[in-house]
HTML snippet that shows the backbone in 3Dmol.js (N, CA, C, O; Angstrom):
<script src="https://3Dmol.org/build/3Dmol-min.js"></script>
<div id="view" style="width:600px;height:400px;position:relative"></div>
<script>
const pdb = `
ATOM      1  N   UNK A   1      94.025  70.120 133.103  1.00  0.00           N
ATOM      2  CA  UNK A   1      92.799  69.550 132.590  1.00  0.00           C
ATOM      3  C   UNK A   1      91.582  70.189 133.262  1.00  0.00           C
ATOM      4  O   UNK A   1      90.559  70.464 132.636  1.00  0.00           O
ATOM      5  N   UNK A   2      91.725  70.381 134.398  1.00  0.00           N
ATOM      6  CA  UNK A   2      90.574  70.812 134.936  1.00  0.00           C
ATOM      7  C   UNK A   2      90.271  72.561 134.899  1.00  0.00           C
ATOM      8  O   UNK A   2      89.296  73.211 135.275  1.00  0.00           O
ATOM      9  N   UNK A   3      91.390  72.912 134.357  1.00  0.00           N
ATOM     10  CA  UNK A   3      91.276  74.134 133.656  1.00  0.00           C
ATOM     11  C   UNK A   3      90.154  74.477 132.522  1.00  0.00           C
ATOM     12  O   UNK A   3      89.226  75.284 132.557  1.00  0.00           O
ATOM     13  N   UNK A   4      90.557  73.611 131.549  1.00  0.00           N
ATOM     14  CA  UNK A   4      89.527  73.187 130.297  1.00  0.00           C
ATOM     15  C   UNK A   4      88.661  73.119 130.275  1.00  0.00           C
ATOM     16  O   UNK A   4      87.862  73.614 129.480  1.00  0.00           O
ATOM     17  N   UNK A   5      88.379  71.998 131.793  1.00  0.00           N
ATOM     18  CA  UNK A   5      86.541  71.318 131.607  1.00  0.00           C
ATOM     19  C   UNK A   5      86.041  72.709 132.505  1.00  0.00           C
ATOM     20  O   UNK A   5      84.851  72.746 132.816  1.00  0.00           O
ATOM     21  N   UNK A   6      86.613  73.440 132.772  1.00  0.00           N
ATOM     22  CA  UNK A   6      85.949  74.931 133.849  1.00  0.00           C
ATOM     23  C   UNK A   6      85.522  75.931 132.799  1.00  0.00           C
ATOM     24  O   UNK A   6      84.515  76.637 132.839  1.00  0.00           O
ATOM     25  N   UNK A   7      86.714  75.868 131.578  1.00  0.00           N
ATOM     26  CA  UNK A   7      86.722  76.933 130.549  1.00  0.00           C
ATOM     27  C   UNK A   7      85.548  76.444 129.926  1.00  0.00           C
ATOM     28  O   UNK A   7      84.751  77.377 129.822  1.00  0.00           O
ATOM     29  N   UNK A   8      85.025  75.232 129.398  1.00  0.00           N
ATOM     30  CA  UNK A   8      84.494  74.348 128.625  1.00  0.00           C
ATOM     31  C   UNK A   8      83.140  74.776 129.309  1.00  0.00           C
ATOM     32  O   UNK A   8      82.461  75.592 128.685  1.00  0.00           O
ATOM     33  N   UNK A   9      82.698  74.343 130.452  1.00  0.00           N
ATOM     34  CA  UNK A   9      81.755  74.467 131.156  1.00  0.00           C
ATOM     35  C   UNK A   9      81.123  76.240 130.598  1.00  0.00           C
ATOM     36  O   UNK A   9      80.142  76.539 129.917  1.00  0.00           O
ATOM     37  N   UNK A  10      82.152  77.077 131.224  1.00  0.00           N
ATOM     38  CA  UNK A  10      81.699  78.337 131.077  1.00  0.00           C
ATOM     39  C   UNK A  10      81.054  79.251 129.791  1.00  0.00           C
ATOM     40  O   UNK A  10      80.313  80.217 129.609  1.00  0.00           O
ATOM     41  N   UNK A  11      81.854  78.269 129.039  1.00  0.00           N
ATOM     42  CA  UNK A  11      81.419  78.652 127.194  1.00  0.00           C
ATOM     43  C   UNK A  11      79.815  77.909 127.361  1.00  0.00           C
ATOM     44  O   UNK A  11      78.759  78.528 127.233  1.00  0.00           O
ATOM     45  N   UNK A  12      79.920  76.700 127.619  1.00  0.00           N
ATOM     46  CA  UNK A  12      78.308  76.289 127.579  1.00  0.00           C
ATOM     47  C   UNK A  12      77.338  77.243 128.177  1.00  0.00           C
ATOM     48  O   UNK A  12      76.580  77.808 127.388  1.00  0.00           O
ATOM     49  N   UNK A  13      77.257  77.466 129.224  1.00  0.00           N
ATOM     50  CA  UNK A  13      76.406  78.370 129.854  1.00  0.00           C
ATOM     51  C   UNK A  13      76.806  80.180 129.187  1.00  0.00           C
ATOM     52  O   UNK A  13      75.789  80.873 129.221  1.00  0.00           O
ATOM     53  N   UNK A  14      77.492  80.594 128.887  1.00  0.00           N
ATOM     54  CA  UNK A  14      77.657  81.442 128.007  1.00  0.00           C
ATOM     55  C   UNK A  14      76.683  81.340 126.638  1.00  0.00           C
ATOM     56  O   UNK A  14      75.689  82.041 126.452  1.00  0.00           O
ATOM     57  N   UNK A  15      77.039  80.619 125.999  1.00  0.00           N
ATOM     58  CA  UNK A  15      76.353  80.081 124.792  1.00  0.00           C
ATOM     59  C   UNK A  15      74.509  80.185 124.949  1.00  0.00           C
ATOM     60  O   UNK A  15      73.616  80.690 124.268  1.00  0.00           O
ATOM     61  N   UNK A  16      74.589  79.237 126.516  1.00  0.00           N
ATOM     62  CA  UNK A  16      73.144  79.223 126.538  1.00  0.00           C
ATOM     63  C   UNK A  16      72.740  80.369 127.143  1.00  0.00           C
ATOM     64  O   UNK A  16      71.511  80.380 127.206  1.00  0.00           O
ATOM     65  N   UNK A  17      73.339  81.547 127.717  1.00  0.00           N
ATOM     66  CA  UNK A  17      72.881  82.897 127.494  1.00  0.00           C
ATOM     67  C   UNK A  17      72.362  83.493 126.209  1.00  0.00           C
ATOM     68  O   UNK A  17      71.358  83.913 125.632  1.00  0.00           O
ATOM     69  N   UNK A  18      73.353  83.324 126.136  1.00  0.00           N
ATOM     70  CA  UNK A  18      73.022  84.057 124.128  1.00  0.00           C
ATOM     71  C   UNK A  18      71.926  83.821 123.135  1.00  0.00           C
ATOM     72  O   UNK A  18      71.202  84.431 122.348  1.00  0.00           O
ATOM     73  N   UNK A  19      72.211  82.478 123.631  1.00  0.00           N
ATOM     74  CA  UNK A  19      70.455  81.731 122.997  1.00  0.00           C
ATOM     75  C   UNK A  19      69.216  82.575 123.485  1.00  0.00           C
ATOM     76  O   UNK A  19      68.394  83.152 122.772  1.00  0.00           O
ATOM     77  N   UNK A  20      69.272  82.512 125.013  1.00  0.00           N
ATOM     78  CA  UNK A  20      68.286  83.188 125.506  1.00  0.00           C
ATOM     79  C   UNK A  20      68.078  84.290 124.856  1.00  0.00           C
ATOM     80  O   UNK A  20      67.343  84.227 123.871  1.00  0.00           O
ATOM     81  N   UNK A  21      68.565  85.352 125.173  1.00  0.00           N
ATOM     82  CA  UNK A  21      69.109  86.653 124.779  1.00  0.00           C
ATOM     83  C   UNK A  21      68.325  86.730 123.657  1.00  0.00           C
ATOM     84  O   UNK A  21      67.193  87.214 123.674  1.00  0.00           O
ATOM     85  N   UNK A  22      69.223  85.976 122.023  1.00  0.00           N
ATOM     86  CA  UNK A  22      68.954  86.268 120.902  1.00  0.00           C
ATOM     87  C   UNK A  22      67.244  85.651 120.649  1.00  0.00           C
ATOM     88  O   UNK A  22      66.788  86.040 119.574  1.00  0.00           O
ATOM     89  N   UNK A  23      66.307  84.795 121.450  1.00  0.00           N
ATOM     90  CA  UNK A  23      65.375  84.176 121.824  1.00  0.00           C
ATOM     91  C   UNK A  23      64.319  84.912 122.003  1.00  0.00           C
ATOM     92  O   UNK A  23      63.317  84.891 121.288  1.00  0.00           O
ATOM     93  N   UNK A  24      64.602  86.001 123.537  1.00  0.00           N
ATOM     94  CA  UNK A  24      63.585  87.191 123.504  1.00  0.00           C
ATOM     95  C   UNK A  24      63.674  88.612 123.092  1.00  0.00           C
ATOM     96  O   UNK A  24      62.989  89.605 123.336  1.00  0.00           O
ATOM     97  N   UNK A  25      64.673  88.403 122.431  1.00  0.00           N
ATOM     98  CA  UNK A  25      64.932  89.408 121.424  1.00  0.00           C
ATOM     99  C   UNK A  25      63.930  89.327 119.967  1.00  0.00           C
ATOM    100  O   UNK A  25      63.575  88.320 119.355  1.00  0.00           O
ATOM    101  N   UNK A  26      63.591  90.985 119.638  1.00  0.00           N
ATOM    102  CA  UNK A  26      62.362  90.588 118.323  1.00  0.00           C
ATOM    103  C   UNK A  26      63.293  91.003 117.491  1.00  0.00           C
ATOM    104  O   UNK A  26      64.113  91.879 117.768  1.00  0.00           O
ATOM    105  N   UNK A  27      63.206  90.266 116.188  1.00  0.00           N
ATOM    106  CA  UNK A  27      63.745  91.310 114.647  1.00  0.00           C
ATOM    107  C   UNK A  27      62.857  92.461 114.624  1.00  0.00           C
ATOM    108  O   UNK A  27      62.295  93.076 115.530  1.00  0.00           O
ATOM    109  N   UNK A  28      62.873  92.617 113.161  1.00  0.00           N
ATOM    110  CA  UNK A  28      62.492  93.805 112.710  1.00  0.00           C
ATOM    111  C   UNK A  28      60.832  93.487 112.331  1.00  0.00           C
ATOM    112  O   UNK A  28      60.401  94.604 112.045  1.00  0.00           O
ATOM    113  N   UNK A  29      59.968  92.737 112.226  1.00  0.00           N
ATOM    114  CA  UNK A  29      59.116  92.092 112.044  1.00  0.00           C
ATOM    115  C   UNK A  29      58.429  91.695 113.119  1.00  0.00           C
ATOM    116  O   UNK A  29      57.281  91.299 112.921  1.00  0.00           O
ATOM    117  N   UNK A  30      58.891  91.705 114.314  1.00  0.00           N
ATOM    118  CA  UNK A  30      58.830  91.111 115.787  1.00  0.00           C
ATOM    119  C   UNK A  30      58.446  89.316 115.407  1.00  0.00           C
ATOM    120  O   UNK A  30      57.540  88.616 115.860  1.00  0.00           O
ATOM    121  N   UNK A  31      59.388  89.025 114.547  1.00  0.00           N
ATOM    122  CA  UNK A  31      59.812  87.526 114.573  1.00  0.00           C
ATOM    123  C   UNK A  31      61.192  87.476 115.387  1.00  0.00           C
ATOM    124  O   UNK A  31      61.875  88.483 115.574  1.00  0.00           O
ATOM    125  N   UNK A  32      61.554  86.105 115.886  1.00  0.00           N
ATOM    126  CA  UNK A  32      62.570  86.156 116.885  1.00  0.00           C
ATOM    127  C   UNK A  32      63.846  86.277 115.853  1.00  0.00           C
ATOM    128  O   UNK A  32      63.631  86.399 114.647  1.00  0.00           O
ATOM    129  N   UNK A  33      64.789  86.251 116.224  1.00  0.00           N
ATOM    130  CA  UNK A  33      65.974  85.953 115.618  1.00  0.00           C
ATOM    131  C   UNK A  33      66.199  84.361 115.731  1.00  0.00           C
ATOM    132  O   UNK A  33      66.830  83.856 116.660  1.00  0.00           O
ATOM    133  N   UNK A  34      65.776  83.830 114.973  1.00  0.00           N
ATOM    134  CA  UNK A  34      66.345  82.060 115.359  1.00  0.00           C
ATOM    135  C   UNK A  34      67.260  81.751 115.020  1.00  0.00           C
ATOM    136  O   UNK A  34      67.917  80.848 115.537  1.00  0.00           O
ATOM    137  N   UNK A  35      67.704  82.649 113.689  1.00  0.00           N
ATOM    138  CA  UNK A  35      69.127  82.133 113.054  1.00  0.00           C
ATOM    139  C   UNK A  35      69.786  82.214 114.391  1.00  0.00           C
ATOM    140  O   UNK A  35      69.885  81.196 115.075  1.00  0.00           O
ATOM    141  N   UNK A  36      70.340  83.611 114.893  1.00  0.00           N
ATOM    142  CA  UNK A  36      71.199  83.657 116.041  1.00  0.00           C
ATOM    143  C   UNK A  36      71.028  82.745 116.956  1.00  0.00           C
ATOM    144  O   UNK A  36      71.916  82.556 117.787  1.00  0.00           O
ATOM    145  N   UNK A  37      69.824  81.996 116.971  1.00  0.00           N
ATOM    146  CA  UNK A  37      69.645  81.498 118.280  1.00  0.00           C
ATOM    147  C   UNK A  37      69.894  79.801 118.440  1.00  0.00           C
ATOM    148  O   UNK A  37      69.946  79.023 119.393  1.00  0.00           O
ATOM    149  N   UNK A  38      70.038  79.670 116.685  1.00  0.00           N
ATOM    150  CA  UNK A  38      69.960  78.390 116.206  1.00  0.00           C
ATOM    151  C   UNK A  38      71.543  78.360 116.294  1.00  0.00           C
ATOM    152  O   UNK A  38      71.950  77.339 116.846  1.00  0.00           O
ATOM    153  N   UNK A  39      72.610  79.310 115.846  1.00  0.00           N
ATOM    154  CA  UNK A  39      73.780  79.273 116.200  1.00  0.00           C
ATOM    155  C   UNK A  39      74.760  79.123 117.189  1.00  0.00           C
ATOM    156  O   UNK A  39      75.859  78.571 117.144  1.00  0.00           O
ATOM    157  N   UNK A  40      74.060  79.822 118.266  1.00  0.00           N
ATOM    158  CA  UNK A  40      74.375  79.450 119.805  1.00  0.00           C
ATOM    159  C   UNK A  40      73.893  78.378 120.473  1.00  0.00           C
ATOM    160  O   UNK A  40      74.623  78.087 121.421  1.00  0.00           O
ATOM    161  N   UNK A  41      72.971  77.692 120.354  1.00  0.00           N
ATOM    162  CA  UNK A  41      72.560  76.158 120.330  1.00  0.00           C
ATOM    163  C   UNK A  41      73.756  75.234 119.913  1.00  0.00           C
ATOM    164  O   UNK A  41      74.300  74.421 120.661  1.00  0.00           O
ATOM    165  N   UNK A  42      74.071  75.471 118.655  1.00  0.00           N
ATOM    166  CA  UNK A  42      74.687  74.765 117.873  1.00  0.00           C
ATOM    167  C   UNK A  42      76.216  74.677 118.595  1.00  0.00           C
ATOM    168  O   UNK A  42      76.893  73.689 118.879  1.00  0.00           O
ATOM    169  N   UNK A  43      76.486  76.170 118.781  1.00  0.00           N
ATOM    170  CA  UNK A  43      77.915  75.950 119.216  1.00  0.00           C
ATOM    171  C   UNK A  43      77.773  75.252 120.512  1.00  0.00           C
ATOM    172  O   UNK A  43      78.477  74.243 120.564  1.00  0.00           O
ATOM    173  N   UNK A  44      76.853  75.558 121.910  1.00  0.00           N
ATOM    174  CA  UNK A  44      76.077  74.907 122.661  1.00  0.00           C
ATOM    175  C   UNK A  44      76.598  72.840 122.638  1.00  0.00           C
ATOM    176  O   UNK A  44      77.079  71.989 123.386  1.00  0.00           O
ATOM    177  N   UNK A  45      76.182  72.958 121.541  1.00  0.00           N
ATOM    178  CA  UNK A  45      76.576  71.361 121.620  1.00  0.00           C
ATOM    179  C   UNK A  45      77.585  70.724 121.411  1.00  0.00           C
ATOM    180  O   UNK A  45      78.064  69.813 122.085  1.00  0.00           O
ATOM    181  N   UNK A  46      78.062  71.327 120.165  1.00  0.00           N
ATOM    182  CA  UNK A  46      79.997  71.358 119.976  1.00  0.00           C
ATOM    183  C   UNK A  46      80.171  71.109 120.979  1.00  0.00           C
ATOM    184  O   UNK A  46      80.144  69.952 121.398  1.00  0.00           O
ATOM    185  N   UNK A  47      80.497  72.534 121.958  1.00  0.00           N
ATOM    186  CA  UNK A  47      81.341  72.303 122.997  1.00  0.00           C
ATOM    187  C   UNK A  47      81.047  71.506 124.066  1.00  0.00           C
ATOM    188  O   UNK A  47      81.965  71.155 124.808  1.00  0.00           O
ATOM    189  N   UNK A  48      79.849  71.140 124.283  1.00  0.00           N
ATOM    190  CA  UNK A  48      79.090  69.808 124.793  1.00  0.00           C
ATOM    191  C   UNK A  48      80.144  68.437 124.568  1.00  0.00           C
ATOM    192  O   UNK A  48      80.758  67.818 125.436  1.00  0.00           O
ATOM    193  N   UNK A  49      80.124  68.276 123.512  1.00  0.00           N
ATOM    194  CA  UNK A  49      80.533  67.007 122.938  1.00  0.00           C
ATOM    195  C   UNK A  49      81.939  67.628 122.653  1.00  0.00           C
ATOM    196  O   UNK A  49      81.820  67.402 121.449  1.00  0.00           O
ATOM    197  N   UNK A  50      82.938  68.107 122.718  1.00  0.00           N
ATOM    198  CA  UNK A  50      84.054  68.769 122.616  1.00  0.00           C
ATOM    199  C   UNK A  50      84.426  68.111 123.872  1.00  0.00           C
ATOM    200  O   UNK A  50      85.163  67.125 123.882  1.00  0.00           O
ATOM    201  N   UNK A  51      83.855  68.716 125.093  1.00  0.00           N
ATOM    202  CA  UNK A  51      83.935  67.932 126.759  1.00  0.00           C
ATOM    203  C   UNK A  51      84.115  66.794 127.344  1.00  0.00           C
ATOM    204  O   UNK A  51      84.864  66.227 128.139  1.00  0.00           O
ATOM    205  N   UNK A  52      82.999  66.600 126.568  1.00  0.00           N
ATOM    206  CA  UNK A  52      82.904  65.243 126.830  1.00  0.00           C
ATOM    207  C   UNK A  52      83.860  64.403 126.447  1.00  0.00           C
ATOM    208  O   UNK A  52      84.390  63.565 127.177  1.00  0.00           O
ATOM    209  N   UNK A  53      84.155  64.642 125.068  1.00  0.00           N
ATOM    210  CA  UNK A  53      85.482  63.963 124.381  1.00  0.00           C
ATOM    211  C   UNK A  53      86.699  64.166 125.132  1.00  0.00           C
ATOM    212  O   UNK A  53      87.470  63.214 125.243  1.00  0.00           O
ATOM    213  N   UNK A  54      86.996  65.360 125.701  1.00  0.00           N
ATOM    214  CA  UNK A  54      88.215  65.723 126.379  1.00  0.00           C
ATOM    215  C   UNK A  54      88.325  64.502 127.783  1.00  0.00           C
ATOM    216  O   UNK A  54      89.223  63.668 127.901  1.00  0.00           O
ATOM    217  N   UNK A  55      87.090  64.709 128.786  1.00  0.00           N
ATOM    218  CA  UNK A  55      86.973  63.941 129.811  1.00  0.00           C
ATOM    219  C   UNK A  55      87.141  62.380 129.403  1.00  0.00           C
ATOM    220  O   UNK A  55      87.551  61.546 130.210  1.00  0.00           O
ATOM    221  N   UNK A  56      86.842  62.122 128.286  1.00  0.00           N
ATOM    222  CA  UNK A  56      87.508  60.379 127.688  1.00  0.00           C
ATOM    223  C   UNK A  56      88.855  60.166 127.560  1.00  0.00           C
ATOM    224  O   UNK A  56      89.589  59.234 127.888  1.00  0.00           O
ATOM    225  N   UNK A  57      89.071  61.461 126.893  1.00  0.00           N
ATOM    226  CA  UNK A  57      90.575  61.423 126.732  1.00  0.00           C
ATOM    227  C   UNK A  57      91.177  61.061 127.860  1.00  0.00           C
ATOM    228  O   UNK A  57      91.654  59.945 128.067  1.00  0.00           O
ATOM    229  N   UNK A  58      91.173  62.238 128.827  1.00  0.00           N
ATOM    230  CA  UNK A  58      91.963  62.340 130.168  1.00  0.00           C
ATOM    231  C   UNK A  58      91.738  60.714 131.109  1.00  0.00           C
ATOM    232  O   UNK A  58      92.508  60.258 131.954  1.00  0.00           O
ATOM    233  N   UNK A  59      90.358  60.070 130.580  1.00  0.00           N
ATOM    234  CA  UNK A  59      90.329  58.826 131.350  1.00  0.00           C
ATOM    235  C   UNK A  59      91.116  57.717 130.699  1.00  0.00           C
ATOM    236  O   UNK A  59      91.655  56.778 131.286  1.00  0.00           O
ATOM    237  N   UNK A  60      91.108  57.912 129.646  1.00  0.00           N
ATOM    238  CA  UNK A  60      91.880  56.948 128.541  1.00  0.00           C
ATOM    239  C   UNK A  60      93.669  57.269 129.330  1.00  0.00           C
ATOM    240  O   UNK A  60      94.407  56.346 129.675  1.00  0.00           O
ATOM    241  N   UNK A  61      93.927  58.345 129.423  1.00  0.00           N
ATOM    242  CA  UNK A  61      95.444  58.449 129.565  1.00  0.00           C
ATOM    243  C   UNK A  61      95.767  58.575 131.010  1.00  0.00           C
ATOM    244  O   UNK A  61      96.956  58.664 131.316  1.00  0.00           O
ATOM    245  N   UNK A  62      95.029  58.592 131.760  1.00  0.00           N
ATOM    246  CA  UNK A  62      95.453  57.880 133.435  1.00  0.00           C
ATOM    247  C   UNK A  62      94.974  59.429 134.378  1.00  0.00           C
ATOM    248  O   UNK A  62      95.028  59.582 135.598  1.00  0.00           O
ATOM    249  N   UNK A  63      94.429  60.612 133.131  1.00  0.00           N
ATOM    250  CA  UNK A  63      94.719  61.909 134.272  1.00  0.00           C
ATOM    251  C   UNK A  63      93.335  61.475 135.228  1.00  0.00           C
ATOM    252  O   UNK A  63      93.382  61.740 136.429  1.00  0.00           O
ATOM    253  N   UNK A  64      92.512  61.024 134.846  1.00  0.00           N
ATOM    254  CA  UNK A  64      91.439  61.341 136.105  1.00  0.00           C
ATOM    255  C   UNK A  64      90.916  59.406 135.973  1.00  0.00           C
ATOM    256  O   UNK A  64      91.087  58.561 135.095  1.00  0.00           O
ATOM    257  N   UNK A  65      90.311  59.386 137.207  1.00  0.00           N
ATOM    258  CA  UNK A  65      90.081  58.078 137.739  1.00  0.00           C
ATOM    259  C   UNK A  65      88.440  58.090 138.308  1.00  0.00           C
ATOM    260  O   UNK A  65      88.011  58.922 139.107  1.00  0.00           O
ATOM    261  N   UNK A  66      87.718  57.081 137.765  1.00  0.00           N
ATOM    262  CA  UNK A  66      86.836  56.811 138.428  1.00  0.00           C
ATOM    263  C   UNK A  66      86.845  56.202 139.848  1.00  0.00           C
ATOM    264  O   UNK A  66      87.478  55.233 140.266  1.00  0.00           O
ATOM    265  N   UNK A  67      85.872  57.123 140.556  1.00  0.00           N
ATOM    266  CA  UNK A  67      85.464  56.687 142.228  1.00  0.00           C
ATOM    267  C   UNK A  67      84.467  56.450 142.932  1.00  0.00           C
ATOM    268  O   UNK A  67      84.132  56.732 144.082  1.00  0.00           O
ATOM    269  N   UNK A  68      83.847  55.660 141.748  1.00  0.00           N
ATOM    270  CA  UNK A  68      82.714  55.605 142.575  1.00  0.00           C
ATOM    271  C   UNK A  68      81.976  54.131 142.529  1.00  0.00           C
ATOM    272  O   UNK A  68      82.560  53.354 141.773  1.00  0.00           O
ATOM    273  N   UNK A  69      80.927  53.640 143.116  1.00  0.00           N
ATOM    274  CA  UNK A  69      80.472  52.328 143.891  1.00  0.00           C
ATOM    275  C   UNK A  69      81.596  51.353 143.175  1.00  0.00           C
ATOM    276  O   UNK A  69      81.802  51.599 141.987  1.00  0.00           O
ATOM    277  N   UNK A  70      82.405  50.185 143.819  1.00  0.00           N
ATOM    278  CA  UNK A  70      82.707  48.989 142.825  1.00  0.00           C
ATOM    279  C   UNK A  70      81.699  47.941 142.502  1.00  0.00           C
ATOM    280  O   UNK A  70      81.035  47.427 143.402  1.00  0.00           O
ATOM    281  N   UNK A  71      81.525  47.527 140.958  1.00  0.00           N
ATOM    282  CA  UNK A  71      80.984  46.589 140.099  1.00  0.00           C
ATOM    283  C   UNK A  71      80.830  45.660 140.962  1.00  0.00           C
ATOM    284  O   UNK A  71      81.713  45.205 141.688  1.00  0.00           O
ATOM    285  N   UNK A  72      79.743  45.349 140.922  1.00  0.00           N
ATOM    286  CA  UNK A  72      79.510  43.408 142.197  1.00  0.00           C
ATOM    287  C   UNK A  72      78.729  44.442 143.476  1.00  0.00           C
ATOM    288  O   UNK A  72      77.846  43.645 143.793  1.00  0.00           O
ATOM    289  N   UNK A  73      78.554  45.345 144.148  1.00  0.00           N
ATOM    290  CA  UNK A  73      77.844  46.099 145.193  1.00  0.00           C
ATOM    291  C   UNK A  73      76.630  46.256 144.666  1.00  0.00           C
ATOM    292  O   UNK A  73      75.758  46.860 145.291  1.00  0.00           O
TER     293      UNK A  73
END
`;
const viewer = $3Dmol.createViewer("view");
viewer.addModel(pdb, "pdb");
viewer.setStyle({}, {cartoon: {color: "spectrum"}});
viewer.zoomTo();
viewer.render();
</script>
């Protein structure tokens, strides 16, 4: 699991390279590329919420445990 959320992690910040990238990058017009940039955003959040879903999972089925303050402190 913690393979995943590392792989998972790395695609995000990947992604949000690319954004950048395709961002200060000019077309042919010296308009930006937004499509590209609107795409890597996009995948950006997928895998956002892809993560997140995974880390429910793994709490739902016993792999990882919350540790932190107990309820009533």
């Amino acid at each position: 699991m913690k393979f995943i959320v590392a792989l998972a992690f790395l695609a995000i910040l990947g992604s949000l390279a690319s954004a950048l990238i395709f961002m200060m990058r000019s077309g042919p017009s010296d308009q930006p590329k937004s499509k590209n940039m609107v795409k890597a955003l996009g995948l950006r959040v997928g895998i956002s919420i892809f993560l997140f879903i995974c880390v429910l999972i793994a709490w739902q089925l016993g792999y990882i445990h919350p540790t932190g303050i107990e309820a009533g402190r």
